[in-house]
N, CA, C and O of each residue as an XYZ file, in Angstrom:
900
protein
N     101.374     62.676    127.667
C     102.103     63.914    127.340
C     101.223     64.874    126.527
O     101.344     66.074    126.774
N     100.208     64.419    125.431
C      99.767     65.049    124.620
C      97.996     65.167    124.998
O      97.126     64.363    124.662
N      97.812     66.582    125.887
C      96.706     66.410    126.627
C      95.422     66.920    125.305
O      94.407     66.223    125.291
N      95.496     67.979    124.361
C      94.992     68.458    123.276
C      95.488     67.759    121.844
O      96.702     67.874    121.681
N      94.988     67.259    121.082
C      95.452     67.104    119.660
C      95.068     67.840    119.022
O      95.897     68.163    118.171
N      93.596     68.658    118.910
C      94.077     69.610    117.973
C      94.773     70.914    118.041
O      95.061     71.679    117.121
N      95.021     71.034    119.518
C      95.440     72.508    119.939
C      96.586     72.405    119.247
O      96.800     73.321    118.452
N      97.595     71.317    119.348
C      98.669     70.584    118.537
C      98.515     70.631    117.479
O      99.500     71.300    117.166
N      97.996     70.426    116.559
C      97.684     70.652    115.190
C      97.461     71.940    115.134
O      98.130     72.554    114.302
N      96.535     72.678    115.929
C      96.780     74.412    115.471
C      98.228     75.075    115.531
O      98.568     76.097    114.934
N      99.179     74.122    116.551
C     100.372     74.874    116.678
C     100.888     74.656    115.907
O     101.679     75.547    115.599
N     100.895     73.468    115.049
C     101.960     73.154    114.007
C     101.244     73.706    112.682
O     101.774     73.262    111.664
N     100.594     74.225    112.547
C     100.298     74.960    111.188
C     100.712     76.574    111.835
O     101.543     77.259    111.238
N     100.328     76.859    112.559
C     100.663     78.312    113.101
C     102.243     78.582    113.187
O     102.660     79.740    113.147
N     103.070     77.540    113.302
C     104.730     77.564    113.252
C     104.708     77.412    112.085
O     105.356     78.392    111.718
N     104.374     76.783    111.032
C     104.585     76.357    109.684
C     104.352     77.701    109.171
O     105.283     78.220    108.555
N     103.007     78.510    109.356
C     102.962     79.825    108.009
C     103.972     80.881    108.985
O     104.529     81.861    108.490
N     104.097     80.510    110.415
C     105.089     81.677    110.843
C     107.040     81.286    110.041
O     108.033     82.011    109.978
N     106.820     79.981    109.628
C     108.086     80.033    109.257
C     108.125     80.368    107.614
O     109.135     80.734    107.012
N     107.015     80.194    107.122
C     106.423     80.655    105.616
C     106.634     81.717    105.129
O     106.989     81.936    103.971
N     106.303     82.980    106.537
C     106.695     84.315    106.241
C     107.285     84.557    106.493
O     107.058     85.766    106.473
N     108.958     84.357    107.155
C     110.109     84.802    106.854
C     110.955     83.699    106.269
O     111.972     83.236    106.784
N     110.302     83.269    104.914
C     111.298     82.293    104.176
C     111.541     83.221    102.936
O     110.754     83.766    102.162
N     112.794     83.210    103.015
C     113.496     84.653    101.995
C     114.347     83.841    100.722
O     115.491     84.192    100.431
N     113.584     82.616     99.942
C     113.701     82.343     98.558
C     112.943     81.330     97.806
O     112.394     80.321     98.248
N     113.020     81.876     96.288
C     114.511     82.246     95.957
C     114.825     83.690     95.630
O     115.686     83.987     94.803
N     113.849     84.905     96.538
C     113.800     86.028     96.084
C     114.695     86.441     97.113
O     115.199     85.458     97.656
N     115.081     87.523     97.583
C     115.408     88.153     99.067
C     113.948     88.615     99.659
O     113.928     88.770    100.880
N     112.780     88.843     98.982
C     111.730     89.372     99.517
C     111.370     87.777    100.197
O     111.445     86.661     99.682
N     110.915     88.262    101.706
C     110.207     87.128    102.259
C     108.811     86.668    101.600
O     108.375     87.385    100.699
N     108.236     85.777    101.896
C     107.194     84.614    101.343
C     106.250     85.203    102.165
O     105.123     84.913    101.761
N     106.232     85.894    103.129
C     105.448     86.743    103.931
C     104.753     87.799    103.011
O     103.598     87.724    102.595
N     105.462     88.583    102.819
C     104.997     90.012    101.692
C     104.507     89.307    100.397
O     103.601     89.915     99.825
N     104.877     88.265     99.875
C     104.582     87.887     98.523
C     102.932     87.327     98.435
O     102.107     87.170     97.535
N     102.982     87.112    100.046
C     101.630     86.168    100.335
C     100.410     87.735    100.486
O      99.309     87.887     99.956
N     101.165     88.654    101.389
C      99.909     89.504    101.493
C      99.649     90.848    100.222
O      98.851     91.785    100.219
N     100.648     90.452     99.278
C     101.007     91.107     98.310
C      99.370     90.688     97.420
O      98.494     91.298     96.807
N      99.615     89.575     97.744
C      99.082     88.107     96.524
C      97.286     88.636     96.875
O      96.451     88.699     95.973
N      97.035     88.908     98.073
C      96.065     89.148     99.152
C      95.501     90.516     99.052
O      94.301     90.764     99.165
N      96.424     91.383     98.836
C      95.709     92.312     98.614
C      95.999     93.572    100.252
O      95.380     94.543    100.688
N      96.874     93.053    100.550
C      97.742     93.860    101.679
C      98.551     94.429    101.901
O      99.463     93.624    102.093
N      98.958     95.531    102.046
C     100.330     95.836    101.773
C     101.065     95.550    102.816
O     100.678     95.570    103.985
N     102.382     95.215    102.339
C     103.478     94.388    103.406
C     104.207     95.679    104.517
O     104.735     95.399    105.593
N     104.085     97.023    103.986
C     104.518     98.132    104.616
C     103.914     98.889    104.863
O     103.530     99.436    103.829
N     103.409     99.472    105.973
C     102.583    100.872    105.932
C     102.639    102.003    105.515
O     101.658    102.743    105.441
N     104.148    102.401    105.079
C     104.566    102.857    103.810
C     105.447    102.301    102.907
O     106.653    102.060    102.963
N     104.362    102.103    101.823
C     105.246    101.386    100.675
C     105.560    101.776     99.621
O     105.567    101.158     98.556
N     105.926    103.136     99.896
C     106.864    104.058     98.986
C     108.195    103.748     99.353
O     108.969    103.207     98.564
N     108.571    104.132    100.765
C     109.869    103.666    101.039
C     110.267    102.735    101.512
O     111.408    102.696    101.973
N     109.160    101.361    101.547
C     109.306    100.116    102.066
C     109.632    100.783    103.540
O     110.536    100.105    104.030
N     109.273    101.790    104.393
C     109.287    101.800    105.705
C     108.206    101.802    106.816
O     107.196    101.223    106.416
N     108.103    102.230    107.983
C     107.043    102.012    108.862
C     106.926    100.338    109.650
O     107.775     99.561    110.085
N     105.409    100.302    109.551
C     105.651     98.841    110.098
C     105.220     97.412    109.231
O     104.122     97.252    108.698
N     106.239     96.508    109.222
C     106.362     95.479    108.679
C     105.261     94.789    109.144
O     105.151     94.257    110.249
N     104.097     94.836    107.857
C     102.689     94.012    108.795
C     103.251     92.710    108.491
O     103.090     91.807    109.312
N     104.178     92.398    106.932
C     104.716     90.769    107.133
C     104.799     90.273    108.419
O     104.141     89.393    108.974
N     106.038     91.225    108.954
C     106.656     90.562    110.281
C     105.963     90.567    111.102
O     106.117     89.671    111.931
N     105.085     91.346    111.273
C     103.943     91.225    112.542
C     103.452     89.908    112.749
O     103.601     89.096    113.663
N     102.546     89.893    111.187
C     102.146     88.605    111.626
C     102.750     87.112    111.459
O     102.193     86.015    111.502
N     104.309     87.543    111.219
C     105.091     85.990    111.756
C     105.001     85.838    112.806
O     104.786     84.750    113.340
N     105.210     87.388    113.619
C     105.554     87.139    115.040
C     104.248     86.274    115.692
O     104.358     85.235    116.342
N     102.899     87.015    115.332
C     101.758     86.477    116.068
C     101.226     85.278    116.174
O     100.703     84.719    117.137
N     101.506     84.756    114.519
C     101.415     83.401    114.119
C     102.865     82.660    115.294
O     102.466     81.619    115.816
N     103.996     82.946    115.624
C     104.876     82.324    116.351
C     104.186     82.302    117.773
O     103.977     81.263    118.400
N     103.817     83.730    118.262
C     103.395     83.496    119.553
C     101.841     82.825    119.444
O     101.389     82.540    120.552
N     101.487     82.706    118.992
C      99.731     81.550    118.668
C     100.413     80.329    118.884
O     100.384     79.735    119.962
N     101.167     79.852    117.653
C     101.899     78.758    118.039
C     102.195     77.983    119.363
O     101.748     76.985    119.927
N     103.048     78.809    119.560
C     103.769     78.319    120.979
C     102.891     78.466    122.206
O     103.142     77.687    123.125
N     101.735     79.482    122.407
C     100.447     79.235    123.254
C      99.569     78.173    123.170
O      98.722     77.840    123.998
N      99.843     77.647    122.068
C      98.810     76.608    121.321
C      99.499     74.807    121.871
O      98.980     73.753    122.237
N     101.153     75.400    121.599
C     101.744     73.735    122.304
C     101.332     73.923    123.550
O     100.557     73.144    124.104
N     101.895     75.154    124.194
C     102.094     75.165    125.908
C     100.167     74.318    126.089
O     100.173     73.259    126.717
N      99.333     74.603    125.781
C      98.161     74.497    126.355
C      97.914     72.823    125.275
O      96.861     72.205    125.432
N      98.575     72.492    124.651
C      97.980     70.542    124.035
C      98.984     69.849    124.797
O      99.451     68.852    124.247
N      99.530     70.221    126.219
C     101.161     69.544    126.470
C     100.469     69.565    128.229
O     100.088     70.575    128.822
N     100.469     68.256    128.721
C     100.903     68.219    130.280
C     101.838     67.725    130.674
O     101.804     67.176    131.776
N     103.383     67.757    129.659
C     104.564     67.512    129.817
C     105.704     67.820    128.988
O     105.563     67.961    127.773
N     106.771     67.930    129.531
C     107.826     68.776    128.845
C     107.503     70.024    128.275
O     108.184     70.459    127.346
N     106.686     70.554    128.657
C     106.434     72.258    128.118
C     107.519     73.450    127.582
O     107.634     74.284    126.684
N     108.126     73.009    128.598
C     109.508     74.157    128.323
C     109.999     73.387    126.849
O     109.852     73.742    125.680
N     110.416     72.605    127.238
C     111.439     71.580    126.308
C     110.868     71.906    124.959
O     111.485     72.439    124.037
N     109.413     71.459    124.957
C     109.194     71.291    123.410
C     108.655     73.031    122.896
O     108.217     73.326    121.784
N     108.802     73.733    123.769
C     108.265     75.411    123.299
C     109.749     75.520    123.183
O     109.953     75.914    122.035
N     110.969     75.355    123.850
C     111.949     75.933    123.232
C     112.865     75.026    121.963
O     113.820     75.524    121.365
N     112.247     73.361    121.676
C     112.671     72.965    119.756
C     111.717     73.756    119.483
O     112.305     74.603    118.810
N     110.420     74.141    119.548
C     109.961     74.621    118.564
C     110.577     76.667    118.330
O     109.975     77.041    117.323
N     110.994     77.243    118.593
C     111.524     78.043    118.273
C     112.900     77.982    117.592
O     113.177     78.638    116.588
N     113.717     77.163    118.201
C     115.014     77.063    117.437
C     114.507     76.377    116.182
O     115.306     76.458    115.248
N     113.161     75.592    115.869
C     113.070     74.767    114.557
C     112.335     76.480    113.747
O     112.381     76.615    112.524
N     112.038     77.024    114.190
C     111.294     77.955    113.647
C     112.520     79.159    113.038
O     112.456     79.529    111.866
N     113.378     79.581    113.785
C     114.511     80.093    113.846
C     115.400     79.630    112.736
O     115.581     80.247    111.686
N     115.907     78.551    113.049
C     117.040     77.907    112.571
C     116.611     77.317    110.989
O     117.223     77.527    109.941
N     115.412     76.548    111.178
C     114.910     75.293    109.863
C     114.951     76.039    108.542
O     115.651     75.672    107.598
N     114.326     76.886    108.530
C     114.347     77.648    107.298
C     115.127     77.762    106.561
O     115.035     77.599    105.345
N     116.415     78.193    107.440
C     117.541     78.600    106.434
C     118.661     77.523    106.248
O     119.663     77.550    105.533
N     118.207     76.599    107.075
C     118.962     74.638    106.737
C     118.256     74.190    105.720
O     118.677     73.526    104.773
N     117.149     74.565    105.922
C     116.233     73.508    104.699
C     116.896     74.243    103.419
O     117.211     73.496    102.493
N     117.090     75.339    103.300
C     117.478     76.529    101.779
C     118.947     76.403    101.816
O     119.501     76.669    100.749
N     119.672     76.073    102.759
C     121.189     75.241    102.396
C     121.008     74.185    101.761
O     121.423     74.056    100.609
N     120.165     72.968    102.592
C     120.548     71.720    102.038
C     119.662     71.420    100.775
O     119.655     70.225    100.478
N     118.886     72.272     99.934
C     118.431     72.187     98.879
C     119.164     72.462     98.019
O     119.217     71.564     97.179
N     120.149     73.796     97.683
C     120.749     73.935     97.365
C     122.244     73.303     97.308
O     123.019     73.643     96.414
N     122.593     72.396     98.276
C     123.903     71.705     98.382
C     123.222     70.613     97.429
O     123.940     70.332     96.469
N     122.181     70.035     97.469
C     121.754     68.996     96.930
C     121.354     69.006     95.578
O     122.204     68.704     94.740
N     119.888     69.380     95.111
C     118.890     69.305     94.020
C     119.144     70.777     93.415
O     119.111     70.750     92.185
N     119.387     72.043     93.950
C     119.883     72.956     93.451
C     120.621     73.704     91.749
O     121.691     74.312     91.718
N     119.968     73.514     90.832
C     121.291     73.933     89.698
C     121.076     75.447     89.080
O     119.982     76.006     88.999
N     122.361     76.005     88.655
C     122.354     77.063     87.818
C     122.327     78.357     88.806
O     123.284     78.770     89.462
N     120.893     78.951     88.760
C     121.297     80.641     89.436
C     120.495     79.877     91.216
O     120.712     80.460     92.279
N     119.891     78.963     91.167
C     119.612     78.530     92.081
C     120.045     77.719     93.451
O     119.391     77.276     94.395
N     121.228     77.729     93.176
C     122.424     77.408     94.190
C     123.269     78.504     94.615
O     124.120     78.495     95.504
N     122.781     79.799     93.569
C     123.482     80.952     94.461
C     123.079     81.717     95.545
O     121.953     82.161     95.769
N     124.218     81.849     96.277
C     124.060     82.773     97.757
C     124.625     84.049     97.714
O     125.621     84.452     97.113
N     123.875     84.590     98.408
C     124.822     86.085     98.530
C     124.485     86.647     99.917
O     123.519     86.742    100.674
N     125.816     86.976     99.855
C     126.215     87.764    101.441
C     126.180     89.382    101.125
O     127.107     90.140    100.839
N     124.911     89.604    101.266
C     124.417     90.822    101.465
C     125.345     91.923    101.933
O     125.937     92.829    101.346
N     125.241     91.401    103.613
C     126.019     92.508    104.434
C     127.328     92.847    104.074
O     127.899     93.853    104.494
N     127.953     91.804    103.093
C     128.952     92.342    103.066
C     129.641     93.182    101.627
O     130.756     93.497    101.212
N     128.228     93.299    101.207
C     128.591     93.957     99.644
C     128.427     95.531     99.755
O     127.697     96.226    100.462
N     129.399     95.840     98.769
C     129.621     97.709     98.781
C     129.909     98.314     97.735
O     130.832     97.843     97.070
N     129.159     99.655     97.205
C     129.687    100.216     96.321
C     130.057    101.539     95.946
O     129.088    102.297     95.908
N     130.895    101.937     95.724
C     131.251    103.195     95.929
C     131.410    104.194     94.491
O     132.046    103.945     93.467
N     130.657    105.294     94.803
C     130.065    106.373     93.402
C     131.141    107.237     93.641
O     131.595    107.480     94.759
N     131.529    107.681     92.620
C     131.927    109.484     92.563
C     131.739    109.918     90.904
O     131.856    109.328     89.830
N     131.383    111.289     91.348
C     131.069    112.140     89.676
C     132.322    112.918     89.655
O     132.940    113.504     90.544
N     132.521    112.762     88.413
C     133.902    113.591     88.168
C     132.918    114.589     87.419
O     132.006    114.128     86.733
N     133.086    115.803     87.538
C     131.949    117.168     86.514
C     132.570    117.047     85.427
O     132.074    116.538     84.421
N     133.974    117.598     85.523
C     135.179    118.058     84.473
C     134.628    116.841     83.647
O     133.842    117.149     82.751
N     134.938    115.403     83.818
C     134.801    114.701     82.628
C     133.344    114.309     82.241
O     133.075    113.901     81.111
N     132.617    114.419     83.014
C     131.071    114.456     82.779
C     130.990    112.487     82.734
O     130.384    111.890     81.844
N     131.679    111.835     83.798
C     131.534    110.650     84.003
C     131.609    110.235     85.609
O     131.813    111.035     86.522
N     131.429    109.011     85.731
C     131.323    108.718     87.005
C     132.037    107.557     87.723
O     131.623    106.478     87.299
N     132.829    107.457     88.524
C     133.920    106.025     88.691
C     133.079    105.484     89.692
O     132.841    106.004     90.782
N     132.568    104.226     89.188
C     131.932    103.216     90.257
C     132.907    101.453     90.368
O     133.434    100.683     89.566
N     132.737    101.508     91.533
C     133.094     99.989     91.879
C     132.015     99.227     92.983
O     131.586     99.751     94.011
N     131.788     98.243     92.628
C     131.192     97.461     93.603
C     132.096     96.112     93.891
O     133.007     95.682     93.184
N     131.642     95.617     95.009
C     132.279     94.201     95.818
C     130.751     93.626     95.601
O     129.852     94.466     95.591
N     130.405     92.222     95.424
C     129.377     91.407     95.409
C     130.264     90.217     95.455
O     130.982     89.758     94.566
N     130.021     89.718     96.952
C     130.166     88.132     97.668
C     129.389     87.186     97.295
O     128.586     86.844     98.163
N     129.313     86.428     95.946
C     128.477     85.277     96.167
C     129.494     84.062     96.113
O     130.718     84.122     95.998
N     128.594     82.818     96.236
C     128.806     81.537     96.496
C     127.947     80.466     95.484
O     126.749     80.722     95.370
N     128.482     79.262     94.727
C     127.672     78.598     94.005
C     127.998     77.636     94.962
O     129.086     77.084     95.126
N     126.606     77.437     95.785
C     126.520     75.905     96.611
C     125.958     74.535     95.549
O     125.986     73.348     95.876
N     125.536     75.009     94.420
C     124.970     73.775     93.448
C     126.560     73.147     93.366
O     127.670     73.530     93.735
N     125.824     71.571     92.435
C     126.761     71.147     91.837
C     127.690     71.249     90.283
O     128.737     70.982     89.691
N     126.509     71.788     90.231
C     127.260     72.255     88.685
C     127.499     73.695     88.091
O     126.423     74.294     88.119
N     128.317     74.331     87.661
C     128.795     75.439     87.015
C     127.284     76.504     86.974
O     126.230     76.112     86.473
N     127.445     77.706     87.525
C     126.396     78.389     87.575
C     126.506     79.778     86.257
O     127.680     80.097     86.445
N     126.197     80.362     85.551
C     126.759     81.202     84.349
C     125.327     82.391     84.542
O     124.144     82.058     84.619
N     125.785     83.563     84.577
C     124.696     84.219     84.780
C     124.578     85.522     84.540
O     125.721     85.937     84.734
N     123.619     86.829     84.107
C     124.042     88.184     84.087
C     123.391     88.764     85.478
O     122.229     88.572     85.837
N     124.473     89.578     86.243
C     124.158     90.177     87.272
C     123.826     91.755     86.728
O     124.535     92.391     85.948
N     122.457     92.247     87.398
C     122.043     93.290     87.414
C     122.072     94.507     88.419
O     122.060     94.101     89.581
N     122.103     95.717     88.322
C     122.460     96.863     89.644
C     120.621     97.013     89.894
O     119.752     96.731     89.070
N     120.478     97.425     90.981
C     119.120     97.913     91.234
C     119.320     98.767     92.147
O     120.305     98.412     92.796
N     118.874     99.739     92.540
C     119.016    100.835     93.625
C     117.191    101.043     94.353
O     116.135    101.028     93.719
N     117.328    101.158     95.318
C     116.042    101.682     95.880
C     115.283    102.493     95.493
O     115.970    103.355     94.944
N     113.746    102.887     95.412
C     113.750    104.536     95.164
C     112.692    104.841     96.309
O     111.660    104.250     96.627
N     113.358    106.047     96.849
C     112.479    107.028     98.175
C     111.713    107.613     97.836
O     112.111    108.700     97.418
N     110.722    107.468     97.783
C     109.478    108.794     97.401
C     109.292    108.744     95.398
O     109.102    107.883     94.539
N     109.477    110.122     95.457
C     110.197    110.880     94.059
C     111.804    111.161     93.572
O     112.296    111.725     92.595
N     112.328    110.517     94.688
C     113.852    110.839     94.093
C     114.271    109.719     93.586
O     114.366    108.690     94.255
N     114.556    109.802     92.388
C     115.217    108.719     91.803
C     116.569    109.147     91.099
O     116.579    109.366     89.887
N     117.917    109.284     92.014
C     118.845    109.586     91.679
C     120.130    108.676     91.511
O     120.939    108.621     92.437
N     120.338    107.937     90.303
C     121.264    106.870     89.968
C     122.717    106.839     90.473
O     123.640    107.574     90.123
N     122.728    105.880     91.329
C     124.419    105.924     91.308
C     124.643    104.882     90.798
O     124.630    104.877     89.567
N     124.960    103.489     91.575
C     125.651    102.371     91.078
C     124.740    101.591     90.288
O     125.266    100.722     89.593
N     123.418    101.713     90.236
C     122.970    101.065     88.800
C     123.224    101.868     87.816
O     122.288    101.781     87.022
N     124.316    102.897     87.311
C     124.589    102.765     86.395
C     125.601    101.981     85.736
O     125.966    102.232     84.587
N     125.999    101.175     86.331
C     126.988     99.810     86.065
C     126.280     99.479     84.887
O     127.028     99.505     83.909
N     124.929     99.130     84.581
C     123.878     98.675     84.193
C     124.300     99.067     82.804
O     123.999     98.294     81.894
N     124.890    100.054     82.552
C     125.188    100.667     81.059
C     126.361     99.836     80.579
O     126.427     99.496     79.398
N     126.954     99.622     81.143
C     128.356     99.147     80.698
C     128.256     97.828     80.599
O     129.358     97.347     80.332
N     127.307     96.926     80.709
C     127.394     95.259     80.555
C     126.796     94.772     79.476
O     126.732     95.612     78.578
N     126.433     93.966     79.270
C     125.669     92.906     80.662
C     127.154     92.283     81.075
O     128.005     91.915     80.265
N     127.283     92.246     82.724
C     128.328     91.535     83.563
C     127.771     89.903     83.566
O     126.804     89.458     84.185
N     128.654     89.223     82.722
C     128.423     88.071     83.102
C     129.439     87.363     83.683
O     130.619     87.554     83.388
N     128.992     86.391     84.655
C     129.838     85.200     86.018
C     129.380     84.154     85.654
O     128.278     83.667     85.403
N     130.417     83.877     85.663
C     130.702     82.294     86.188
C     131.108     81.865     87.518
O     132.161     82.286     87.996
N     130.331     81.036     88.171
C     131.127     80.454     89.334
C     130.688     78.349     89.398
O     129.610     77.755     89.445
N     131.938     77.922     89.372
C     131.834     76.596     89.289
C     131.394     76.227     90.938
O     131.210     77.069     91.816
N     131.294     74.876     91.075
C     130.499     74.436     91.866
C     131.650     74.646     93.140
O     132.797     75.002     92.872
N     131.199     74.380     94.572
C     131.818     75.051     95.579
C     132.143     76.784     95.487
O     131.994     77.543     96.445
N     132.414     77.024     94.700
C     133.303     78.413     94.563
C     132.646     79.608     95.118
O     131.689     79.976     94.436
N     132.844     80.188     95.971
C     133.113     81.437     96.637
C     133.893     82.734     96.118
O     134.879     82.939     96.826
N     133.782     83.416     95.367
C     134.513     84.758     95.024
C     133.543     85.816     95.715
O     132.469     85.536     96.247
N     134.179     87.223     95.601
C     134.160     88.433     95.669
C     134.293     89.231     94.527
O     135.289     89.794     94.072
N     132.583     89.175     93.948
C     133.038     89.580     92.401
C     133.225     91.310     92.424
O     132.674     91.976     93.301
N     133.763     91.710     91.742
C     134.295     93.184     91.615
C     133.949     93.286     90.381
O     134.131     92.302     89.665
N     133.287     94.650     89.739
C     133.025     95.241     88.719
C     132.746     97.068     88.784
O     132.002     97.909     89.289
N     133.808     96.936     87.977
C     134.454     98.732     88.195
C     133.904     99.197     86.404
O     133.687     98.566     85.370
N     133.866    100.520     86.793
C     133.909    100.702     85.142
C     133.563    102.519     85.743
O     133.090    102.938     86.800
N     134.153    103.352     84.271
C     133.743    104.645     84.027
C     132.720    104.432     83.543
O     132.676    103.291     83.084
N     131.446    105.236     83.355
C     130.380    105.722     83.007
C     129.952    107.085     82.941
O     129.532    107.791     83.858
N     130.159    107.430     81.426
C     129.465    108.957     80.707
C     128.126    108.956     81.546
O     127.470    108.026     82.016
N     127.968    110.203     81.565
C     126.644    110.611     82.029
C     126.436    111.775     81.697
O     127.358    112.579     81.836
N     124.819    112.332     81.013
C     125.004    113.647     81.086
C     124.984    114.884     81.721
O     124.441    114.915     82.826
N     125.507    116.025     81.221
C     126.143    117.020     81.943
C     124.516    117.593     82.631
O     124.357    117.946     83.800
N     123.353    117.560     81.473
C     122.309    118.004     82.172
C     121.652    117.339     83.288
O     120.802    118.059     83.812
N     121.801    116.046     83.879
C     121.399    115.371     84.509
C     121.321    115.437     85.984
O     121.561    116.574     86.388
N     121.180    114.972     86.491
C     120.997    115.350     88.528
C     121.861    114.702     89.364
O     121.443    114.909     90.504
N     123.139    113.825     89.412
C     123.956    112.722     90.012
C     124.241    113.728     90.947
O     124.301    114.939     90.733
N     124.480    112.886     92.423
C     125.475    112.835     93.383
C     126.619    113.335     92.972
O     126.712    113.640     91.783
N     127.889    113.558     93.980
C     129.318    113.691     93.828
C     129.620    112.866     94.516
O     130.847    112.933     94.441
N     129.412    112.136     95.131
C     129.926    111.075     95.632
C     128.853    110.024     96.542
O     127.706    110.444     96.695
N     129.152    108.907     97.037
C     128.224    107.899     97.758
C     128.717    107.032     97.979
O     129.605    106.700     97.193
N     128.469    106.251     99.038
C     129.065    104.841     99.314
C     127.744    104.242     99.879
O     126.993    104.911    100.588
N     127.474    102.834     99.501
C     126.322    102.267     99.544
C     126.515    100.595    100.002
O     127.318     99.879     99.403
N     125.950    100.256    100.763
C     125.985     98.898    101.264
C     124.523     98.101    101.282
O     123.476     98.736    101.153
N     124.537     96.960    101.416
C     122.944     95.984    100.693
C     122.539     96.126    100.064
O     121.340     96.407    100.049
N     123.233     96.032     99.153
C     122.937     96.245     97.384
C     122.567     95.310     96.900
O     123.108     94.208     96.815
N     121.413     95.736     96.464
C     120.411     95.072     95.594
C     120.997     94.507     94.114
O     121.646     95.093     93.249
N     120.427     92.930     94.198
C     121.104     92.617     92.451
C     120.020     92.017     92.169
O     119.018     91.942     92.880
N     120.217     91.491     90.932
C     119.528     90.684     90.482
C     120.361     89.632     89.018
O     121.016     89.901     88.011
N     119.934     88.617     89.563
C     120.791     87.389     88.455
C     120.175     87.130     87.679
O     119.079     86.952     88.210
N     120.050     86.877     86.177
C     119.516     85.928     85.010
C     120.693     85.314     84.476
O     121.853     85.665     84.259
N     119.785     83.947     84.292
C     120.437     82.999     83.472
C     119.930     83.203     81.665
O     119.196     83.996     81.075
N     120.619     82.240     81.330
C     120.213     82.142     79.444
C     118.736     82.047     79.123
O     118.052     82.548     78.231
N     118.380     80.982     80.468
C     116.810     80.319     80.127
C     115.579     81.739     80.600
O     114.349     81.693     80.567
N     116.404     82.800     80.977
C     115.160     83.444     81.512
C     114.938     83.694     83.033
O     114.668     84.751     83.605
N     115.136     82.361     83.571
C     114.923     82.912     84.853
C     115.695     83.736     85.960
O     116.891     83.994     85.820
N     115.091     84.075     86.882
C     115.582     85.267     87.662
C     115.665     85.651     88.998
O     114.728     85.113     89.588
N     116.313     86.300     89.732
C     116.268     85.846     91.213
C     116.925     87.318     91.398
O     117.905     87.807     90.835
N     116.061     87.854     92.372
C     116.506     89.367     93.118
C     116.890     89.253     94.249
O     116.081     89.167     95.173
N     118.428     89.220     94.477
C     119.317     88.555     96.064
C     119.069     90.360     96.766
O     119.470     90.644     97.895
């Protein structure tokens, strides 16, 4: 079955750093960007607005397709078969292996999950009172076993030169601290008025979705979902 061994060995390191660079913890930034960060590359071709083209993802993809050229040609059997586990392991493994760590060995801010897509927050400036009514929704989950206690932080993007605050100004009114015991799933909500001044530059209104947080615990450490 196994006509090459090392072509085989090139494929399985070439699936390994392709699954390296889109392994997204315990940061939300993939292990991809952190690596060409580390390197001396930039992960965006513009990385002012984190837009353009994702050289991370590029080269997962290339490292995936090397890979899988690399089995097809160490294999004079089952070809299909083992090029298509190795994509679903490439696909799928990543984000089983970052469940079952967390169901398992996991404690504190490190068993938390968050469901991105489904978090929202919504700005408006009132002038007259020279304040601003914000609410956000943030879905997380403590998959650890033990009680997770933590301060959640607002972060907003910034485009270029505009740096115009909406829902990190939550940020004034805390520190928001959670609790979530082990299993537990909420939909945390945190509303609050916030003064702002009259000379300042705000929106009149916004609604914002994939909102950026960030968790600390007591000990320091930190994790940007």
């Amino acid at each position: 079955m196994i006509e090459n061994y090392r072509l085989l060995a090139a494929a399985g390191v070439c699936l390994f750093f392709s699954m390296l660079f889109g392994l997204s913890f315990p940061h939300h930034t993939p292990f991809g960007e952190l690596i060409l960060n580390a390197v001396g590359i930039p992960p965006y071709s513009n990385m002012e607005t984190e837009t353009g083209i994702h050289f991370a993802g590029l080269t997962s993809f290339f490292l995936l397709l090397a890979g899988l050229f690399f089995v097809n040609h160490s294999l004079n059997k089952y070809n299909g078969r083992v090029i298509l586990t190795a994509l679903a392991a490439v696909f799928l493994l990543p984000s089983a292996l970052v469940s079952a760590y967390q169901a398992t060995f996991a404690t504190g801010i490190y068993g938390v999950s968050y469901e991105k897509t489904w978090s929202e927050c919504l700005y408006e400036y009132v002038e007259e009172e020279q304040a601003a009514n914000i609410e956000c929704l943030i879905p997380l989950k403590n998959n650890g076993t033990r009680k997770a206690e933590f301060e959640m932080i607002f972060s907003e993007p910034v485009y270029g030169d505009e740096e115009v605050p909406t829902y990190s100004l939550l940020n004034e009114t805390g520190p928001h601290i959670i609790e979530l015991y082990p299993g537990e799933n909420r939909l945390i909500r945190i509303k609050s008025i916030v003064e702002v001044p009259a000379a300042g530059d705000y929106y009149q209104w916004s609604q914002s979705n994939h909102i950026n947080v960030q968790i600390r615990d007591n000990n320091g450490r930190e994790r940007r979902l």
